[in-house]
C-alpha positions as CSV (number, residue, x, y, z in Angstrom):
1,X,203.0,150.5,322.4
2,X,205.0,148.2,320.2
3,X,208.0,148.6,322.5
4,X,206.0,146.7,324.9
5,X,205.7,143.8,322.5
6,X,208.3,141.6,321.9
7,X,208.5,138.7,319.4
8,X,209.1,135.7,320.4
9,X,209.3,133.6,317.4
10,X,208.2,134.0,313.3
11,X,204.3,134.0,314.3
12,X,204.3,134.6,317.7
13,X,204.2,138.2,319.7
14,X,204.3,138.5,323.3
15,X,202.3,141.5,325.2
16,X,204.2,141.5,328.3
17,X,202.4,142.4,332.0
18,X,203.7,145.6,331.7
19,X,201.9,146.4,328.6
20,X,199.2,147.1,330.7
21,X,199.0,148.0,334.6
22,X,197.0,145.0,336.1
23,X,197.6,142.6,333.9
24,X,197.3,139.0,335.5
25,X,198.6,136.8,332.9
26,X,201.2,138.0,329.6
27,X,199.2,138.4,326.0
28,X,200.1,136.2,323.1
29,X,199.6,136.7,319.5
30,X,199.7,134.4,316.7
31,X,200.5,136.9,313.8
32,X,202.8,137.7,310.8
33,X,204.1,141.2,310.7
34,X,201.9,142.4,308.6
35,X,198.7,141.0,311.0
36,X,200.3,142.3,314.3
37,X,200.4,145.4,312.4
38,X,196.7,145.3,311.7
39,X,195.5,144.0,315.2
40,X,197.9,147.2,316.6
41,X,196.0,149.6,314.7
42,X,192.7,148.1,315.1
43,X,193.1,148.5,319.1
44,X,192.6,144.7,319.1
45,X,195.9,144.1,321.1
46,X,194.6,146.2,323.8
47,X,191.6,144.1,324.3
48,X,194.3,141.1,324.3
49,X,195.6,142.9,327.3
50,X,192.5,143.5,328.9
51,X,191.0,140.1,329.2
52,X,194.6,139.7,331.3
53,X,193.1,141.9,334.0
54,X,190.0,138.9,334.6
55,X,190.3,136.9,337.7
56,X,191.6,133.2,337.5
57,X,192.8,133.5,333.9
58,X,195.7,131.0,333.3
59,X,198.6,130.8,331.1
60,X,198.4,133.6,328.4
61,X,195.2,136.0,327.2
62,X,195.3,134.8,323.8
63,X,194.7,136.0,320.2
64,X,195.0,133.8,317.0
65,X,196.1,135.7,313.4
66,X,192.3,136.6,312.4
67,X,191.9,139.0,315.2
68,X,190.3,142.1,315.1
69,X,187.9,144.4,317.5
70,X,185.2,142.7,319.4
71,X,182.9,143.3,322.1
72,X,184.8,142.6,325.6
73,X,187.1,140.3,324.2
74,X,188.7,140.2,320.7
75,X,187.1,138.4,318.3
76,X,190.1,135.3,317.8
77,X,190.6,136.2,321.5
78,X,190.9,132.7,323.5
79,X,191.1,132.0,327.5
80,X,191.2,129.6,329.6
81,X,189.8,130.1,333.8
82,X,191.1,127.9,336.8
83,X,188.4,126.8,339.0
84,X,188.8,130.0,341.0
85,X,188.4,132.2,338.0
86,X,185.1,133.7,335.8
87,X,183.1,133.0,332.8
88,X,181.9,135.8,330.6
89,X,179.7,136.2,328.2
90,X,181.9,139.0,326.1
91,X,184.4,136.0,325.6
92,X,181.8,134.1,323.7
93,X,180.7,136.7,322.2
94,X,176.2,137.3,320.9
95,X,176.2,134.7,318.3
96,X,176.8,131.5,320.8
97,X,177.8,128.3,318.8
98,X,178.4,130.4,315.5
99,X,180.2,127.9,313.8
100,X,180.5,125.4,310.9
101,X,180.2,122.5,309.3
102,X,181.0,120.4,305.8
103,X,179.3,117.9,304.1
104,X,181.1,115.6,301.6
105,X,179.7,114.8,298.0
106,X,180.5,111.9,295.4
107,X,180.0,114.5,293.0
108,X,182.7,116.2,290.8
109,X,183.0,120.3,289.3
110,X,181.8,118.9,285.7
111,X,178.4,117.0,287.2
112,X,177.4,119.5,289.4
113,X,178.1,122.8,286.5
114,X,175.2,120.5,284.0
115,X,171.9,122.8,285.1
116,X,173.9,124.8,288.1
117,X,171.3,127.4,288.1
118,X,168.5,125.2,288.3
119,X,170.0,123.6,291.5
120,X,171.0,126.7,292.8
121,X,167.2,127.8,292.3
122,X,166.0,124.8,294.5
123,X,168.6,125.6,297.3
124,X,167.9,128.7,297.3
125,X,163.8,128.1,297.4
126,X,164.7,125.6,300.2
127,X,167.0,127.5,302.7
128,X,165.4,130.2,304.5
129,X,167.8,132.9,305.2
130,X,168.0,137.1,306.1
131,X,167.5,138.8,309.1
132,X,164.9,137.9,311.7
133,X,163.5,135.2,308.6
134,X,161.7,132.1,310.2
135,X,161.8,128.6,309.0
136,X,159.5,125.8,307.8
137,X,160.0,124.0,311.1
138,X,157.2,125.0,313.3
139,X,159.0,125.5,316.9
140,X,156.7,125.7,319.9
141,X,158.1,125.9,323.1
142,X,157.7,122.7,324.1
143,X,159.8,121.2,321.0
144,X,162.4,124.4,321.6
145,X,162.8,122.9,324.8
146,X,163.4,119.7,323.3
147,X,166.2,121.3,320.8
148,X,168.0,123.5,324.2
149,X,168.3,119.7,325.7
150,X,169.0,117.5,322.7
151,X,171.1,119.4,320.0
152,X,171.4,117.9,316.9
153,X,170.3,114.9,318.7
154,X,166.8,115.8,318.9
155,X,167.0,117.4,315.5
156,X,167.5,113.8,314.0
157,X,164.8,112.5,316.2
158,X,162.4,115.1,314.7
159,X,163.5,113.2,310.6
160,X,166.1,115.5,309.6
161,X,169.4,114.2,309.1
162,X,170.9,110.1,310.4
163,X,171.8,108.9,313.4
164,X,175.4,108.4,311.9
165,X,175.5,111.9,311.5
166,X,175.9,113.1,315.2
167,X,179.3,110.6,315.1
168,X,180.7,113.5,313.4
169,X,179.5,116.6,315.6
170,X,181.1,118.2,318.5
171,X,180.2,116.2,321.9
172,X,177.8,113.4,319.8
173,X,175.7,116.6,318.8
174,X,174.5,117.7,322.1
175,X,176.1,119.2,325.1
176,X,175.4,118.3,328.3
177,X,174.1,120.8,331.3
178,X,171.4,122.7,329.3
179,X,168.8,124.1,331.3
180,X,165.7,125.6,329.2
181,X,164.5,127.1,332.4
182,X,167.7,129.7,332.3
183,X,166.4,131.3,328.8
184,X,164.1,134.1,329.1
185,X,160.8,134.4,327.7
186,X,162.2,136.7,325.2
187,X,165.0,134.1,323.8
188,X,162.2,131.9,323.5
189,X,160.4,134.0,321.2
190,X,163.4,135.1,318.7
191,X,163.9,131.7,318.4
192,X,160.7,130.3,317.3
193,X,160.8,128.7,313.8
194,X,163.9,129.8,313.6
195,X,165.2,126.2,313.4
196,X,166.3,125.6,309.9
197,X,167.7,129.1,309.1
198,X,170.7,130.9,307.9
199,X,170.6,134.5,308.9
200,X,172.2,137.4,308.1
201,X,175.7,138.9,308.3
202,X,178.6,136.8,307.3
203,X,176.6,133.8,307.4
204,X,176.3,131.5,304.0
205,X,175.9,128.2,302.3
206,X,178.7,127.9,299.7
207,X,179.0,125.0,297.0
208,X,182.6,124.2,296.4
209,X,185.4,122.5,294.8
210,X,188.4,120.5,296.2
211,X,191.1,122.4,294.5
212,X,194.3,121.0,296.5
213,X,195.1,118.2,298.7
214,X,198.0,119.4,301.1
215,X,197.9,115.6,303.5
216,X,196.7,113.0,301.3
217,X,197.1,110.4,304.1
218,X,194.6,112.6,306.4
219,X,192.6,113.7,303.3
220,X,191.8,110.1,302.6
221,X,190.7,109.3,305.6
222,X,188.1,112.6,305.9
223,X,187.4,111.0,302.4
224,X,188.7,114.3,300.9
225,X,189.7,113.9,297.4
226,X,190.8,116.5,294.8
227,X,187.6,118.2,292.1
228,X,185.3,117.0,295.1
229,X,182.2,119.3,295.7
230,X,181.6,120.2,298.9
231,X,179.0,122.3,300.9
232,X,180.3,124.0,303.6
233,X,177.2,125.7,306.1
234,X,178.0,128.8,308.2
235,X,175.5,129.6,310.7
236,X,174.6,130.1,314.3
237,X,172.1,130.2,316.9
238,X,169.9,132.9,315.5
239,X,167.9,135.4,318.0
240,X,168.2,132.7,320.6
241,X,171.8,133.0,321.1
242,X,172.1,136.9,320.4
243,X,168.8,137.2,323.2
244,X,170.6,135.0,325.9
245,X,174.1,136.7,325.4
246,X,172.4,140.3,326.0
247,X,169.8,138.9,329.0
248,X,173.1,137.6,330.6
249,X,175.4,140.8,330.3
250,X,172.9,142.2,332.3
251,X,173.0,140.0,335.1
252,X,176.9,139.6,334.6
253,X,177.0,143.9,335.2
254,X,175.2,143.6,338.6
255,X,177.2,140.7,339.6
256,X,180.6,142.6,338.9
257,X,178.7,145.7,341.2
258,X,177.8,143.8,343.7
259,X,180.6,141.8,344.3
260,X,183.5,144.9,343.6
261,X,185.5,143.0,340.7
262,X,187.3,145.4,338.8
263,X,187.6,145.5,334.9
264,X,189.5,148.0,332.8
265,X,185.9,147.3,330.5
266,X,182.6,147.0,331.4
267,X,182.2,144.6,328.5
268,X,184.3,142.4,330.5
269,X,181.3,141.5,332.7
270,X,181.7,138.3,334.2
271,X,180.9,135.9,337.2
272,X,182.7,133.6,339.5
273,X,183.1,130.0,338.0
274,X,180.3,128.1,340.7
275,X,178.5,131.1,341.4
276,X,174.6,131.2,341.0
277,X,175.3,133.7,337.9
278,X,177.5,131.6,336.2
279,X,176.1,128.5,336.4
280,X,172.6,130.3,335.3
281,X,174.6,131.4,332.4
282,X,176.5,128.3,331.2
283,X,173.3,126.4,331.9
284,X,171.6,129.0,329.3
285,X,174.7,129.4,326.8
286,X,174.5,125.6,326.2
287,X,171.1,125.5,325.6
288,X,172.0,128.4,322.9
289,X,174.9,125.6,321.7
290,X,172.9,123.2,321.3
291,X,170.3,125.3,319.4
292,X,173.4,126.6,317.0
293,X,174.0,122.7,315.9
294,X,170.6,121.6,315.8
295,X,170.1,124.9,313.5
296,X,173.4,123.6,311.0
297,X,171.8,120.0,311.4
298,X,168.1,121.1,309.5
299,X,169.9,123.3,307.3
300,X,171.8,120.4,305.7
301,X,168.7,118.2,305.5
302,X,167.7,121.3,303.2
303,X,170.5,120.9,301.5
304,X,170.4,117.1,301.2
305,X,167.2,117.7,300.0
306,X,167.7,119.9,297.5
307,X,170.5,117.9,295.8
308,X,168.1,114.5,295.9
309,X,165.6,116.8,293.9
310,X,167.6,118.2,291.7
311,X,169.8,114.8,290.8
312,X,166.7,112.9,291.2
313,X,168.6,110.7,293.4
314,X,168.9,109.4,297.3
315,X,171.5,111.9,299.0
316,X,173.4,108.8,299.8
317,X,173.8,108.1,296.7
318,X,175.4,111.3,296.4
319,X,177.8,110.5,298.9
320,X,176.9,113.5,301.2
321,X,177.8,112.4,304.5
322,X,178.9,115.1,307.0
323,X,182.8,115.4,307.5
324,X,182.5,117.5,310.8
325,X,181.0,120.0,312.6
326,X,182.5,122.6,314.9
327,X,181.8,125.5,317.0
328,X,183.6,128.8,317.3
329,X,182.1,131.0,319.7
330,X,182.0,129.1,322.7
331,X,182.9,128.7,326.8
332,X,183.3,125.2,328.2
333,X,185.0,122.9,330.2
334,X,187.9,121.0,329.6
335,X,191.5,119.1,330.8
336,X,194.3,120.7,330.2
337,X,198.2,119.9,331.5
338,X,199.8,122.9,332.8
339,X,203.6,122.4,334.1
340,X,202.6,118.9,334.5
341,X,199.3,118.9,336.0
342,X,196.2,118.2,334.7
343,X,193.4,121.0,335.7
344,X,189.8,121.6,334.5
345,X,189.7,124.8,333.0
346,X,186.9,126.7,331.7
347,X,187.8,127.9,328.2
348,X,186.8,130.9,325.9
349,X,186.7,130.8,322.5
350,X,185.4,133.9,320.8
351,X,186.1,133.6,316.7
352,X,188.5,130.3,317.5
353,X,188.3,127.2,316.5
354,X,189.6,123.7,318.5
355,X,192.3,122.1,316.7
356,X,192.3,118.5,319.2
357,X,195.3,116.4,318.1
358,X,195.3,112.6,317.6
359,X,194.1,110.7,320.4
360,X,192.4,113.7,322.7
361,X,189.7,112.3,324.1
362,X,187.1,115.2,323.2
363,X,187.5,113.6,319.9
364,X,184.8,111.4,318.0
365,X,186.1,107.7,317.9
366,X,186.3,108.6,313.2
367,X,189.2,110.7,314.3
368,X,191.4,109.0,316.9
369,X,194.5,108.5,314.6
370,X,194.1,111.8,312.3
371,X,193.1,114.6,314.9
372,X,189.8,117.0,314.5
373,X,189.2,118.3,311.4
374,X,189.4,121.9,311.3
375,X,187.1,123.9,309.2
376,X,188.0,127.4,308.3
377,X,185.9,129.5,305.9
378,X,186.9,131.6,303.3
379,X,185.2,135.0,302.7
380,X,182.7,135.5,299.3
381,X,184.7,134.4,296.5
382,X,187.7,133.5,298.8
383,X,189.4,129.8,299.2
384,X,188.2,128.1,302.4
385,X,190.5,125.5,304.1
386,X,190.1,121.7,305.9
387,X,192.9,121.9,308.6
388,X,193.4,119.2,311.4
389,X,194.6,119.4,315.2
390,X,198.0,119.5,316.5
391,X,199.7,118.4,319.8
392,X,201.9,121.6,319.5
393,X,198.4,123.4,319.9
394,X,197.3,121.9,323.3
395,X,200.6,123.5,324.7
396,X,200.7,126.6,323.3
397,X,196.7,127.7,322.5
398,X,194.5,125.6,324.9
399,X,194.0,123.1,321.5
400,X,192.7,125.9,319.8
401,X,193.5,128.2,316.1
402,X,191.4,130.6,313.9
403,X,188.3,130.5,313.0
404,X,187.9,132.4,309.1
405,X,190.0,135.3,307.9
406,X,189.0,138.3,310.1
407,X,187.3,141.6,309.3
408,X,189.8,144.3,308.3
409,X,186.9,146.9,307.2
410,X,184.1,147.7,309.7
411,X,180.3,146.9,308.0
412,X,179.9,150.8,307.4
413,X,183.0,151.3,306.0
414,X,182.7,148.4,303.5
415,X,179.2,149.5,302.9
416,X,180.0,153.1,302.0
417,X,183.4,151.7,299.6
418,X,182.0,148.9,298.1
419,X,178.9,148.6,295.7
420,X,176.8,144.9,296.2
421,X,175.9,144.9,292.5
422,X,179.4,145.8,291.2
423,X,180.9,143.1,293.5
424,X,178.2,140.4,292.4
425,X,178.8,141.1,288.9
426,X,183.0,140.6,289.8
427,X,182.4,137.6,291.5
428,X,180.2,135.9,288.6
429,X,182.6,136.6,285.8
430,X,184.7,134.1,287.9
431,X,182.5,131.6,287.7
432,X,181.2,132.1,291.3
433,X,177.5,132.2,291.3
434,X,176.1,134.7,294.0
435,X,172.8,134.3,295.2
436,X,171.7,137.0,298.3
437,X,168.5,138.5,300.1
438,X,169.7,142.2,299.5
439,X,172.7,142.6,296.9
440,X,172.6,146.0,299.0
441,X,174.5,143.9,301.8
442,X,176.5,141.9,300.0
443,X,179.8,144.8,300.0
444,X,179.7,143.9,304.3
445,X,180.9,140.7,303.2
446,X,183.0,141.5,300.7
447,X,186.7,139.9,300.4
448,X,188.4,143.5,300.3
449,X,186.8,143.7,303.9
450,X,188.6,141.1,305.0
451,X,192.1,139.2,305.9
452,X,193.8,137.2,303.5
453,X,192.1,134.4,304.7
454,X,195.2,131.9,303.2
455,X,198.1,133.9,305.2
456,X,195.7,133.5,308.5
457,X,196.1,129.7,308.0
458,X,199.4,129.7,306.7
459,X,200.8,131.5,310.3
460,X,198.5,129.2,312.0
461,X,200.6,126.0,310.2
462,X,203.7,128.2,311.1
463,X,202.6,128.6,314.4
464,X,202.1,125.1,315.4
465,X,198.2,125.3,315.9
466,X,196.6,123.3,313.6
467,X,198.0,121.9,310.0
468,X,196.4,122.2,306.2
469,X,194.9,119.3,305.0
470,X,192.9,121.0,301.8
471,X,191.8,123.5,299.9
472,X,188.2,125.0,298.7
473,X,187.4,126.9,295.9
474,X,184.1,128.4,295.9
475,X,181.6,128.1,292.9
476,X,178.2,128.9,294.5
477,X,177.3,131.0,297.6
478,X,174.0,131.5,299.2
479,X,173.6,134.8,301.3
480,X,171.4,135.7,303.7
C-alpha cells in the first residue's frame, strides 16, 4: 500500500481517498520514516483509513507519531465531526479520560535521595493500585453521583486537594452535560470505591527529575526549573469508564442496524451527533470524564500526603502545586476555523493529547500568554516530556499531538520476551526504583515494548503540533 501514501513534508504522510474505496476525507500521519514504517506494518494506517469512511468527518482522519492498533480507531487516531456527522465510542476508546497530570515540588534530586525508600514505602502504603483494587474513599451512589456531576470539583469539596487546584485542570475540573442517569447499574458498581486508585496496565505514579530545560521563558512561568522533582500521575477512569464504553458499543451496534450506516468495521459503531443515542452517550462519557479527573485529583492528595509525612512538613511547604492536568482519550465539542469559518465540531481524541496555543479560549486564564502545557509520559525507565500548544497545531491537528510513546510489542508478546524480575533488577542498577503489584506484569510495560518515546516528540516539534519545554528523568515508579 505505500504507493498510495505520499509524503507531504519531513513528518507528515498523506493516505489519499484512494487508499481506500469509501473513504470521505484523505488520512494524515505525523511520522518519521521509521514510525510510518511501524504504523504500516502494524495495520494501524488502515484503521487511519477507516475512520475516513464515518459520516460528517471533516478535514483529515488523523494519526499523530505514537500510533499503533486500537479498537475501531487507532490509538493516536484523532477526528473531528460537523454537526451532521457521528460520535463513537471506539474513537475514545474503554479507558474514558485516561490521562495525566504533574505536580510541581520545591524539592531537589539530593533532598528527596536522603531516606528514598522510606518515602517510597509510604507512597506506596498510601496509593491503592492493581486490577479491580478499591480505595479508601468509601463511594456510595449517591456521592458517585456527586463525582459524575462535579469532577475534580466535587473531589475538593469532599477535603482532598485546594480550590486553586481546579485553576489548573481541563474545563475548571469538571465538564459540563454529565448525566448520572445515562450510566448503568453495572458502571455504578465497578466504580464504587474506586475513587482514589491507580489501576493496572500502563498506568503509574513516577517520582522524577527535571533533567533539561528546552524554553526557559515558558519553563519559568510553569515554574519548571532544572534538578526539580516532579510527580507525574497516570490514570483513568477505572471500571466506570471501561463499563460505560462497552454498555454504549452495544447500543451504538443497534443504532448503526437500524439506521443502515455502513462501516468497513463494526468497531466503528457510532450515532448521529443529536440523536437520542448520542446524546445518551456523551451525557454518560462525561460523567466517565469527570470520574477520570476526580480519580487523578484523590490520588495526588495521596501523594501530597505522603510527602507531608514523610518530610514532616505542610505540602505547601513543599511547593507541590499542580502544573496541569489533561485528558487523552476523549470526544467533545469545540470551535474550530475551517477555510475561514468557524464551526462547532465534535472532536475524537483516542491516545492524543490537546496542544491549545496562546490565547485559545479553552485555556485556564495561568496560561493565556504561554499555551497549554502538554504532558507526555515516558514508558518505565524512559524520559517523560512537558510540551506546550502551538497555533501551527489548530490548523493542521484540531489543536491536538501525542499522548506517550506508543506500544510497538503487543502485552503477550512482551510478556512471553521479557522477564518482570530481570527488567526490575535493570531498571534499579540505574538508580530507578521500581515498585509493582506483580513484578510478573511489569515486562507489558517494559520500554523495549515501546516507541522511542523522545523521537515521538521530536516529530511532533517537527511537525508543528506542539513544542518541548522540558525534560523528565525518572527515579521512582509506582506500578499497579
Amino acid at each position: 500500500m505505500r504507493e498510495k501514501i505520499t509524503k507531504a513534508g519531513e513528518f507528515k504522510w498523506v493516505l489519499g481517498k484512494d487508499f481506500k474505496h469509501g473513504m470521505r476525507v484523505p488520512g494524515v500521519v505525523f511520522a518519521d520514516d521509521e514510525l510510518i514504517a511501524q504504523a504500516e506494518r502494524d495495520k494501524a494506517l488502515e484503521q487511519v483509513a477507516n475512520v475516513a469512511f464515518l459520516p460528517g468527518i471533516v478535514k483529515n482522519s488523523l494519526a499523530m507519531p505514537d500510533i499503533h492498533w486500537g479498537y475501531g480507531f487507532p490509538i493516536g487516531g484523532v477526528a473531528a465531526f460537523a454537526e451532521d456527522g457521528v460520535i463513537s465510542p471506539g474513537g475514545v476508546g474503554f479507558d474514558i479520560s485516561c490521562g495525566v497530570r504533574l505536580l510541581k515540588t520545591s524539592l531537589s534530586e539530593k533532598d528527596i535521595r536522603k531516606r528514598f525508600e522510606d518515602l517510597m514505602g509510604i507512597l506506596e502504603a498510601s496509593i491503592p493500585k492493581g486490577l479491580g483494587k478499591r480505595g479508601k474513599i468509601k463511594t456510595p451512589e449517591d456521592l458517585l453521583k456527586k463525582v459524575f456531576k462535579g469532577g475534580a470539583k466535587a473531589v475538593v469539596a469532599m477535603g482532598y486537594g485546594r480550590e486553586d487546584d481546579l485553576e489548573r485542570i481541563e474545563r475548571g475540573g469538571v465538564y459540563p452535560g454529565a448525566d448520572p442517569s445515562k450510566v448503568s447499574p453495572k458502571a455504578y458498581e465497578r466504580g464504587k470505591d474506586q475513587l482514589g486508585t491507580l489501576g493496572s496496565g500502563n498506568h503509574f505514579l513516577e517520582i522524577q527529575v527535571v533533567e533539561r530545560i528546552f524554553l526557559p521563558e515558558v519553563a519559568k512561568k510553569f515554574g519548571i526549573f532544572e534538578g526539580q522533582i516532579t510527580v507525574m500521575i497516570h490514570s483513568g477512569s477505572r471500571g466506570v469508564g471501561h463499563q460505560i464504553c462497552t454498555d454504549y458499543l452495544q447500543v451504538m451496534d443497534r443504532a448503526v442496524r437500524r439506521m443502515g450506516i455502513e462501516l468497513p468495521d463494526r468497531q466503528l459503531a457510532c450515532a448521529p451527533l443529536g440523536s437520542k443515542e448520542a446524546e445518551d452517550y456523551f451525557a454518560a462519557l462525561t460523567c466517565a470524564v469527570n470520574y477520570a479527573i476526580g480519580n487523578r485529583q484523590a490520588l495526588m492528595h495521596w501523594v501530597r500526603h505522603s510527602f507531608e509525612r514523610h518530610f514532616r512538613s505542610p505540602e505547601k511547604k513543599l511547593g507541590m502545586d499542580l502544573l496541569y492536568d489533561v485528558s487523552h482519550n476523549i470526544a467533545r465539542m469545540e470551535y474550530h476555523e475551517i477555510d475561514g469559518k468557524e464551526f462547532l465540531l465534535c472532536v475524537h481524541r483516542k491516545g492524543a493529547t490537546a496542544s491549545f496555543p496562546p490565547r485559545h479560549p479553552e485555556l485556564p486564564p495561568l496560561f493565556v500568554e504561554t499555551g497549554q502545557p502538554v504532558i507526555i509520559p515516558g514508558d518505565m525507565g524512559t524520559n517523560s516530556y512537558i510540551l506546550v500548544g502551538t497555533k501551527e497545531a489548530m490548523t493542521e491537528s484540531f489543536g491536538s499531538t501525542c499522548h506517550g510513546a506508543g506500544r510497538m510489542m503487543s502485552r503477550a508478546k512482551a510478556k512471553k520476551t521479557i522477564r518482570g524480575s530481570e527488567l526490575k533488577k535493570r531498571l534499579e542498577t540505574k538508580g530507578i526504583i521500581v515498585l509493582a503489584e506483580k513484578e510478573s506484569l511489569l515486562a507489558e510495560e517494559a520500554p523495549e515494548a515501546y516507541k522511542d518515546v523522545s523521537r515521538v516528540v521530536d516529530v511532533c516539534e517537527g511537525a508543528g503540533l506542539s513544542k518541548k519545554v522540558a525534560m523528565l528523568r525518572p527515579i521512582a515508579v509506582l506500578k499497579g
